[in-house]
GUTOR-693472 format. One line per field, with one value per residue (C-alpha): residue number from 0; residue in one letter; chain; x, y, z. Coordinates in steps of 0.25 Angstrom, whole numbers, padded with zeros to 4 digits. Layout:
N
nr <- [NUM,...]
rest <- [A,...]
kette <- [A,...]
X <- [X,...]
Y <- [Y,...]
Z <- [Z,...]
***
This chain:
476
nr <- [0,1,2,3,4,5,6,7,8,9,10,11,12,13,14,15,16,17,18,19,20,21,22,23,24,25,26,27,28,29,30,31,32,33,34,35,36,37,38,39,40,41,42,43,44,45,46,47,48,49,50,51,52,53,54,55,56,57,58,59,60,61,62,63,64,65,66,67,68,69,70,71,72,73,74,75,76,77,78,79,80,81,82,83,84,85,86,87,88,89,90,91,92,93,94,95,96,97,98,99,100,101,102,103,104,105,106,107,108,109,110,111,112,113,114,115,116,117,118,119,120,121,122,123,124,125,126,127,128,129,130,131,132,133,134,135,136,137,138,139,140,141,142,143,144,145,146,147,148,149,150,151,152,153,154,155,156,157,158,159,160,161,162,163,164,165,166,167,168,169,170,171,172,173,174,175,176,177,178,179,180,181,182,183,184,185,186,187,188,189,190,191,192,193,194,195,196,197,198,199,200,201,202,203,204,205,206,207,208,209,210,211,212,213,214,215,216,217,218,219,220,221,222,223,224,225,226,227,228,229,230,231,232,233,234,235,236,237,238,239,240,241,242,243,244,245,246,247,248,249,250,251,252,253,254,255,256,257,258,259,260,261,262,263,264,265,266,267,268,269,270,271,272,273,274,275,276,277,278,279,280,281,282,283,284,285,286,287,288,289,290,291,292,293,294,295,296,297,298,299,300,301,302,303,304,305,306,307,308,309,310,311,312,313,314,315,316,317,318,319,320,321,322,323,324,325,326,327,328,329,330,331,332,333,334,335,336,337,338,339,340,341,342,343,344,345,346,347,348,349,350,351,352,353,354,355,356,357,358,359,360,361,362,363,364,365,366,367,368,369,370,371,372,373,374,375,376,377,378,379,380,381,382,383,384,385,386,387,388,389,390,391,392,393,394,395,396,397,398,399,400,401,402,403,404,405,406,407,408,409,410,411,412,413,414,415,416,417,418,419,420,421,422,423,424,425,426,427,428,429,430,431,432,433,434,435,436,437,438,439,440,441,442,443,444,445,446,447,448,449,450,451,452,453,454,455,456,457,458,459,460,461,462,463,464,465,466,467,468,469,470,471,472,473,474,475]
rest <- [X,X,X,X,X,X,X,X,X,X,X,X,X,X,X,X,X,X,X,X,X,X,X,X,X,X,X,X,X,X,X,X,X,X,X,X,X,X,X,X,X,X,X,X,X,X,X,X,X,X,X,X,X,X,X,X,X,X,X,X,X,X,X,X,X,X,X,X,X,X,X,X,X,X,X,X,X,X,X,X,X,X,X,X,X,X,X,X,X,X,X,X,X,X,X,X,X,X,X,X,X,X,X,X,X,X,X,X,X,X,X,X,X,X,X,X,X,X,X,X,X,X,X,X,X,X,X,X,X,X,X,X,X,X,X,X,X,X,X,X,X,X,X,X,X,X,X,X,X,X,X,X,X,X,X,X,X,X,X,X,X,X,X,X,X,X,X,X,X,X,X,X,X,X,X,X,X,X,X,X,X,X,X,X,X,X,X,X,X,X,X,X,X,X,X,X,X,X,X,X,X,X,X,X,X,X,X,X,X,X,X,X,X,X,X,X,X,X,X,X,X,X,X,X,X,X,X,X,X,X,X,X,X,X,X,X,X,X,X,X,X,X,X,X,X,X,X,X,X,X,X,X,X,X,X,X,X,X,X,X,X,X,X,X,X,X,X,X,X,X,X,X,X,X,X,X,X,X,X,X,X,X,X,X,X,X,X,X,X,X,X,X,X,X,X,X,X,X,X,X,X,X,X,X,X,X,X,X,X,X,X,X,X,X,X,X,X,X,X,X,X,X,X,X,X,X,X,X,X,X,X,X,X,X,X,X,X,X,X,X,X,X,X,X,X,X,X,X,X,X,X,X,X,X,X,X,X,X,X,X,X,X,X,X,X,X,X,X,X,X,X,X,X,X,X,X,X,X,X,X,X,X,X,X,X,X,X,X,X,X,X,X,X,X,X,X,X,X,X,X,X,X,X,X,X,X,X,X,X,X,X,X,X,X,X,X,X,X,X,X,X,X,X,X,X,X,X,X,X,X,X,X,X,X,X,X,X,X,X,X,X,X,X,X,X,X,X,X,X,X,X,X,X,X,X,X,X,X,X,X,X,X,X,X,X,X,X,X,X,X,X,X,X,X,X,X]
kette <- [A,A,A,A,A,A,A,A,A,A,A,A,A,A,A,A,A,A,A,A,A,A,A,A,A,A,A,A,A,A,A,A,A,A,A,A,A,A,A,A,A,A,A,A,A,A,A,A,A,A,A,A,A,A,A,A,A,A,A,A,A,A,A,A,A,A,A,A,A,A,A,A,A,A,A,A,A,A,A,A,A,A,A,A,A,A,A,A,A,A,A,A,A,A,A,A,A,A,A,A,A,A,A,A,A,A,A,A,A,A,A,A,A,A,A,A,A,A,A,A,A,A,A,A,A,A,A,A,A,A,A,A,A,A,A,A,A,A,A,A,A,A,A,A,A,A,A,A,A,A,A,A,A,A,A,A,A,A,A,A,A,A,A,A,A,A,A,A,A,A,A,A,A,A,A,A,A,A,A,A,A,A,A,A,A,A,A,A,A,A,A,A,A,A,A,A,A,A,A,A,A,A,A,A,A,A,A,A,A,A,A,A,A,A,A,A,A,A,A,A,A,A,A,A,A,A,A,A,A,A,A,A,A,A,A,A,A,A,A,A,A,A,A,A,A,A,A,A,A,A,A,A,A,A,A,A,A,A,A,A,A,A,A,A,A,A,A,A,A,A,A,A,A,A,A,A,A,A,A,A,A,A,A,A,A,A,A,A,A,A,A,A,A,A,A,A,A,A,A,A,A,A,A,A,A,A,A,A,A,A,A,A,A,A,A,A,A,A,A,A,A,A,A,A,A,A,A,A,A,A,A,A,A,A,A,A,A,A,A,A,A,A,A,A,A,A,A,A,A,A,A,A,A,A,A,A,A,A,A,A,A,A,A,A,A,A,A,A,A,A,A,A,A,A,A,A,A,A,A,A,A,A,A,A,A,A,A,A,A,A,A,A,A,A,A,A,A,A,A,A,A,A,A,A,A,A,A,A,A,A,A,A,A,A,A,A,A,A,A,A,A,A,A,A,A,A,A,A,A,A,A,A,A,A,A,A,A,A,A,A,A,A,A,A,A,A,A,A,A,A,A,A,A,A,A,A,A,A,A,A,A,A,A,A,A,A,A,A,A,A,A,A,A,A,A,A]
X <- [0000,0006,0008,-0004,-0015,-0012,-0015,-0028,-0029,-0028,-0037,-0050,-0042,-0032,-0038,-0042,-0035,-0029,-0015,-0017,-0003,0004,0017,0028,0032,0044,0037,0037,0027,0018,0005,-0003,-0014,-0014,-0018,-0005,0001,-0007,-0003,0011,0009,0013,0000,0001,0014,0022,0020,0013,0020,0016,0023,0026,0040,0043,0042,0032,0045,0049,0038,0038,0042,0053,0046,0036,0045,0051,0038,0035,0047,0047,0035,0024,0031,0035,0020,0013,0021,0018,0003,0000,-0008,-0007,-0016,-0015,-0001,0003,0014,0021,0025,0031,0025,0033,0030,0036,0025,0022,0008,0003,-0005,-0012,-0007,-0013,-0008,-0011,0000,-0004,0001,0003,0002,0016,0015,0023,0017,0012,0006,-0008,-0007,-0017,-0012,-0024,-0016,-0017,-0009,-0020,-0023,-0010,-0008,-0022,-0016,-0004,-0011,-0020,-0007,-0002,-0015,-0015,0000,-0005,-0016,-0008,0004,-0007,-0013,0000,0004,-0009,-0008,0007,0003,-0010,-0001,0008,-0003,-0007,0005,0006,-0007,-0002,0014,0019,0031,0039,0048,0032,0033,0046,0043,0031,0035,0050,0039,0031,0043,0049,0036,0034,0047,0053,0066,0078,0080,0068,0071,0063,0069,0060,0064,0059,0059,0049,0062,0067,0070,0085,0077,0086,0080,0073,0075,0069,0071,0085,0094,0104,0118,0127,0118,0116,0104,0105,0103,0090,0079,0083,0077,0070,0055,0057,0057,0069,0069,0081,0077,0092,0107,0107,0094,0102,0115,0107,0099,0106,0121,0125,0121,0124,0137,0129,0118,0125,0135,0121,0116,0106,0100,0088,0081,0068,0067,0053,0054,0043,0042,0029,0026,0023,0020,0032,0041,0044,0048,0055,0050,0057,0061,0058,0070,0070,0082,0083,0094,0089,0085,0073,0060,0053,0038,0029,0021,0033,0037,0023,0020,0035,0029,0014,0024,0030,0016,0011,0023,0022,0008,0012,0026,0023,0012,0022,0034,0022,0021,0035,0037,0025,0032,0045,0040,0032,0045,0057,0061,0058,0069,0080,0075,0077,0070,0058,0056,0045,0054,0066,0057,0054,0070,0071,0064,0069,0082,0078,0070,0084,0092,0085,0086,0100,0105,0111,0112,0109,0108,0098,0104,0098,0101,0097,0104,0111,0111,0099,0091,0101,0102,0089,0084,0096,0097,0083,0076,0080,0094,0090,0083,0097,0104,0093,0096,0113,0110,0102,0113,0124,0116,0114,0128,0134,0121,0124,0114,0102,0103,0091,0094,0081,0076,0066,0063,0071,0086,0083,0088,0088,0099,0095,0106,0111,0123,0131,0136,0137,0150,0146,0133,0141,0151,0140,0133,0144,0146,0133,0137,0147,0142,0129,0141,0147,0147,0136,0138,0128,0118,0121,0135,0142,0131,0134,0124,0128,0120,0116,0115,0108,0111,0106,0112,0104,0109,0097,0095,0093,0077,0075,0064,0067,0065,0056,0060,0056,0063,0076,0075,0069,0081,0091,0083,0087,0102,0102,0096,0107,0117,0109,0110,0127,0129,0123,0132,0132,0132,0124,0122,0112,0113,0100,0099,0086]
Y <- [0000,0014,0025,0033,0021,0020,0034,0033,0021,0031,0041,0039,0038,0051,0058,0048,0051,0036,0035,0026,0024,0013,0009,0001,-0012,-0004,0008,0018,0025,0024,0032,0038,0046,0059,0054,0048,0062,0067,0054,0058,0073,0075,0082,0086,0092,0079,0083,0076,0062,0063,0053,0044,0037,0040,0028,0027,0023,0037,0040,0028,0029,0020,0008,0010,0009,-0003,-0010,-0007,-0011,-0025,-0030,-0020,-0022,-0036,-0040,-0032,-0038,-0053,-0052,-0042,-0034,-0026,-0022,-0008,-0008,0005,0014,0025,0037,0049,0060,0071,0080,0069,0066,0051,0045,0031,0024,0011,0004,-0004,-0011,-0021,-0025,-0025,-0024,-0012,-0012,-0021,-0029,-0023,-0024,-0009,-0007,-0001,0005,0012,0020,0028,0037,0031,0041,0046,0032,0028,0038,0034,0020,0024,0032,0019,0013,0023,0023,0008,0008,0017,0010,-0003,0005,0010,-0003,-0010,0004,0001,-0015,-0013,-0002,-0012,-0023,-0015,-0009,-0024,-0028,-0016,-0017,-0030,-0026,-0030,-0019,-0013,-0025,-0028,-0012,-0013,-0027,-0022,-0008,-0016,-0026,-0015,-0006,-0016,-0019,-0006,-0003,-0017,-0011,-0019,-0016,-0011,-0008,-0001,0007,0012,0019,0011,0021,0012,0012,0026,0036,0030,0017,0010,0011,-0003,-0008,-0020,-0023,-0023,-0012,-0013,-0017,-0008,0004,0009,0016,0026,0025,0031,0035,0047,0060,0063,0061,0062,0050,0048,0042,0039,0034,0032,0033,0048,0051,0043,0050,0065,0060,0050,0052,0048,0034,0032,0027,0014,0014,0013,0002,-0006,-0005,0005,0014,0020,0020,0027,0027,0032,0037,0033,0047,0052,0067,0073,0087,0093,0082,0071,0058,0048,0034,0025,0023,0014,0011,0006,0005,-0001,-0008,0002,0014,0016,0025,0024,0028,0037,0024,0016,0030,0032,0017,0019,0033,0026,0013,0023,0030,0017,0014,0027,0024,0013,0013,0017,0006,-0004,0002,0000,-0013,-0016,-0010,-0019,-0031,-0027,-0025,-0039,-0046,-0037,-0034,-0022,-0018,-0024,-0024,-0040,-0051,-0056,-0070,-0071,-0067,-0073,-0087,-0082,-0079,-0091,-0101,-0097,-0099,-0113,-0116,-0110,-0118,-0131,-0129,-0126,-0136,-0123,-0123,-0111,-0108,-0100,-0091,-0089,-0079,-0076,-0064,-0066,-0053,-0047,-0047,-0041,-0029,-0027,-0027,-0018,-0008,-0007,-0013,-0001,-0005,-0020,-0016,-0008,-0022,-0031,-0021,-0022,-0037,-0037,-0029,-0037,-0050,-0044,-0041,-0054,-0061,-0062,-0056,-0068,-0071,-0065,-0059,-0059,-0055,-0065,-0057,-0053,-0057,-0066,-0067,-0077,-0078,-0085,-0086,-0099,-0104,-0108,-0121,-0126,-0118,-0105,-0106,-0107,-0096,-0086,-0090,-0087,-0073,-0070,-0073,-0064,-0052,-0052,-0053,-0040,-0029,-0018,-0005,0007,0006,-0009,-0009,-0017,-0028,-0042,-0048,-0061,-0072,-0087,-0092,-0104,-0109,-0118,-0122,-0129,-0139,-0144,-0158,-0163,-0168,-0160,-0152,-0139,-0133,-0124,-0108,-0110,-0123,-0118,-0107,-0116,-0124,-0110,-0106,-0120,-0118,-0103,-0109,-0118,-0108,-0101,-0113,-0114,-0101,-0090,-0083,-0096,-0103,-0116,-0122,-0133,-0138,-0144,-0153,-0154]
Z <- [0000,-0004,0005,-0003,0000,0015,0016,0007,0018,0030,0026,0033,0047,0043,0054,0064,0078,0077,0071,0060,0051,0042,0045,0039,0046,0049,0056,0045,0044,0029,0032,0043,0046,0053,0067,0065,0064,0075,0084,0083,0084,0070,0067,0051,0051,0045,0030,0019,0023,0036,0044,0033,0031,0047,0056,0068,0078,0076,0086,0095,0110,0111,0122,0109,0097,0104,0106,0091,0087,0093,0095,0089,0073,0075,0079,0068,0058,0065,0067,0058,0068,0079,0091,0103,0104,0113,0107,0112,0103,0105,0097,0089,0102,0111,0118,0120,0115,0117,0106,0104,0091,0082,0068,0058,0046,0032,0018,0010,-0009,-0008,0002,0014,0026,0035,0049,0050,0061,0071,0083,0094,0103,0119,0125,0134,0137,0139,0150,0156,0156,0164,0175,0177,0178,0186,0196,0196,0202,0210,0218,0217,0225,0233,0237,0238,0249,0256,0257,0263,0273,0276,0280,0287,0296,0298,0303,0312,0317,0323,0326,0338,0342,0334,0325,0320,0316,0310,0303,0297,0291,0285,0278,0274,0269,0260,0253,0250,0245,0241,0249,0248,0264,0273,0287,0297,0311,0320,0334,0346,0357,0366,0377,0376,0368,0364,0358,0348,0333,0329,0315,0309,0292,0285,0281,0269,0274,0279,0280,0294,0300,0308,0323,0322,0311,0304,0309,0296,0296,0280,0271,0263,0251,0243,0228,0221,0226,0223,0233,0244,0243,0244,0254,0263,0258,0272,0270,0254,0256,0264,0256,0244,0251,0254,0239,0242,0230,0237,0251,0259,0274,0280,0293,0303,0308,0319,0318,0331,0326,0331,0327,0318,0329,0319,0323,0313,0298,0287,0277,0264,0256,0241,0232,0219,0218,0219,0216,0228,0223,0230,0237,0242,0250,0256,0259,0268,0273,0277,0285,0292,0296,0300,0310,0315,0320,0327,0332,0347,0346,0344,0353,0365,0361,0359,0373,0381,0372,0378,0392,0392,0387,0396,0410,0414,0422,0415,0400,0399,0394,0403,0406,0394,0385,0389,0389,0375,0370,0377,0371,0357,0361,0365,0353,0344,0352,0349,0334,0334,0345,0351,0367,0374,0388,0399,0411,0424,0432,0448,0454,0468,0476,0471,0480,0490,0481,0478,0494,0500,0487,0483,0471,0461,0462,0462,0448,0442,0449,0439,0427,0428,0428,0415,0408,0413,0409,0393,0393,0394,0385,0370,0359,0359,0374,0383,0396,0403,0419,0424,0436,0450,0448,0437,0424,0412,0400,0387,0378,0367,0360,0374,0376,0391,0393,0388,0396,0408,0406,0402,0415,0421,0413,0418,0432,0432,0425,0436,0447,0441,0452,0454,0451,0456,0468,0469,0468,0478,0478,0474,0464,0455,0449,0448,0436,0433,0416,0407,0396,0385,0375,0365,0363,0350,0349,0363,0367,0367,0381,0386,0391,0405,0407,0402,0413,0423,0422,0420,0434,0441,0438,0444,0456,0457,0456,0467,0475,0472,0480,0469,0458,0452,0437,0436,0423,0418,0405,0397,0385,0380]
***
């Protein structure tokens, strides 16, 4: 078919506002109409050729030329058809325009085959497309910000001190932002203002956080390498070290009209930089609201927990939570055929101090045992008061030797002399010992049999003449 007889073919859709051209199987184009023109902002200022001779990749964008390219062309000529493909061009203004493409292969007077093409602008429902797109996302990260901070209110509403508060809120912060380190610090001030800072979660190696939250009620946010060196350049060097590219930390902060009290912190720190979208910041900042409201709730309960399960004049262990410490060292010692050994301790002299010097010096006496006890004990044994002058030792990995000669040690660090209002008095301490060896296929014995039998050695000591070491050892 000849140039002249495709336009004659084109005349009753010359002014249709659908683009309707013929092209070459190698994109050139050989007629068009004036929508075509008008499509491309061209209007009617291209001459009498119009557009022809030009080829239609000119005005493709380039995700579009490639698409047309390798698969649009290679499927036309397969199938011979061609049903709403979207392409993008860019006009001769430089604005982009979306279109809905259709084309079917014929045959023109000699036989070469040419694309019958038919092209309706979707521009404006292409943008309408990405806002529903763009709204959809939205309530999905809207949905997905509601069912987090939903679970996370239901695992507050049953938290029991403050490790469930700083287990919920690490959880919750690493959904949100799929950190590569989450960790979470909050101020527990339930025994004074000089409180240690508890922390629960993981921090990247090597970095080190200060000894408290930072003063700033602010989140920071640090998105690439170049946001952390403006705004942390302290820290780059370690952050870096730690492969670190971007971090947020959200500060648990309550606002008491004239000040800003900073509670705690959340941290999130990430191998990549990262973009950190409006939703994941405010999800952080609505964590950090929540464990505002509730932090004092849960110091309370930390403190009656601690108060049920502690001395209250020496700070240690009770006998309910020595039995408990107690029994899972039994219960570890079984599984791993490891011995471990119980202390009982009665003081001699006392009493003595207590009647002649009054029972505030006998408290101060009690509270210079307690430390002196924690100071010879390793990490992992329990130092506990049962009540009056006694006090129990828990600890494991001794064999029957060693469970002697830290008796002994024990001894002598109670035996150490007084200083203050009871100095000068004589205190020291029988020491009753059990040293336990599991037997293979043994039941493993109870709490309050292990210290029965601790308690029936001190009084043998007591019966030897006092200040004493008596050790019994069970296999069972």
């Amino acid at each position: 078919m000849t140039g002249a007889r495709l336009d004659d073919s084109l005349d009753l859709l010359e002014h249709t506002p659908v683009a309707v051209f013929v092209l070459g199987v190698d994109g050139t184009i050989l007629s068009h109409n004036m929508g075509m023109q008008v499509w491309l902002g061209l209007g009617g200022v291209t001459g009498d050729r119009g557009l022809r001779g030009r080829n239609i990749v000119e005005w493709l964008t380039a995700p579009s030329r490639m698409l047309y390219e390798t698969q649009v062309m290679p499927r036309l000529l397969e199938t011979g058809r061609l049903r709403e493909v979207m392409l993008e061009i860019r006009d001769e203004a430089g604005t982009r325009r979306a279109a809905l493409v259709g084309a079917e292969l014929r045959h023109d007077g000699e036989g070469r085959p040419v694309a019958y093409v038919a092209a309706v602008e979707t521009t404006a429902r292409a943008a309408f497309e990405r806002e529903l797109v763009a709204a959809r996302r939205e309530a999905e990260l809207a949905h997905r910000r509601l069912v987090l901070l939903q679970d996370a209110t239901s695992a507050l509403a049953v938290a029991n001190g403050l490790a469930d508060l700083g287990d919920t809120l690490v959880t919750a912060a690493a959904r949100a932002t799929a950190a590569a380190w989450t960790a979470v610090r909050i101020v527990d001030s339930s025994e004074g203002a000089d409180a240690a800072v508890r922390q629960w979660g993981d921090s990247p190696a090597g970095v080190v956080l200060d000894g408290r939250p930072a003063a700033s009620g602010r989140q920071l946010v640090c998105r690439d390498a170049a946001e952390m060196a403006d705004l942390v350049p302290e820290d780059v060097d370690a952050l870096r070290a730690a492969g670190i590219e971007a971090l947020v930390t959200t500060p648990i902060v309550r606002n008491t009209g004239e000040r800003t009290v900073i509670l705690g912190e959340i941290h999130c720190w990430f191998r990549r930089a990262r973009s950190l979208e409006a939703d994941e910041l405010e999800s952080l900042r609505a964590l950090a609201a929540q464990a505002e409201r509730v932090v004092d709730h849960l110091r309370l309960s930390d403190q009656l927990q601690h108060h049920a399960l502690h001395d209250g004049l020496t700070g240690l262990p009770n006998r309910v939570l020595f039995a408990e410490r107690l029994q899972r060292m039994l219960r570890r010692a079984e599984e791993a055929g490891e011995p471990c050994a119980v202390l009982f301790l009665d003081l001699d002299g006392f009493k003595a101090i207590n009647d002649r010097l009054g029972h505030g010096v006998g408290d101060e006496v009690l509270r210079i045992v307690a430390s002196r006890l924690r100071s010879v004990c390793r990490m992992g044994d329990t130092v506990a008061r049962l009540g009056g002058d006694e006090f129990l030792i828990a600890t494991s990995g001794m064999d029957e030797g060693s469970t002697e000669h830290f008796a002994e040690r024990v001894r002598n660090v109670v035996r150490e002399p007084l200083d203050g209002a009871a100095a000068g008095s004589h205190l020291s301490a029988s020491v009753g010992a059990v040293h336990l060896r599991p037997a293979p296929g043994a039941d493993t014995p109870s709490a309050d049999e292990v210290v029965a039998a601790a308690d029936a050695a001190m009084y043998r000591a007591k019966r030897a003449g006092k200040d004493a070491v008596q050790v019994t050892v069970l296999e069972r």
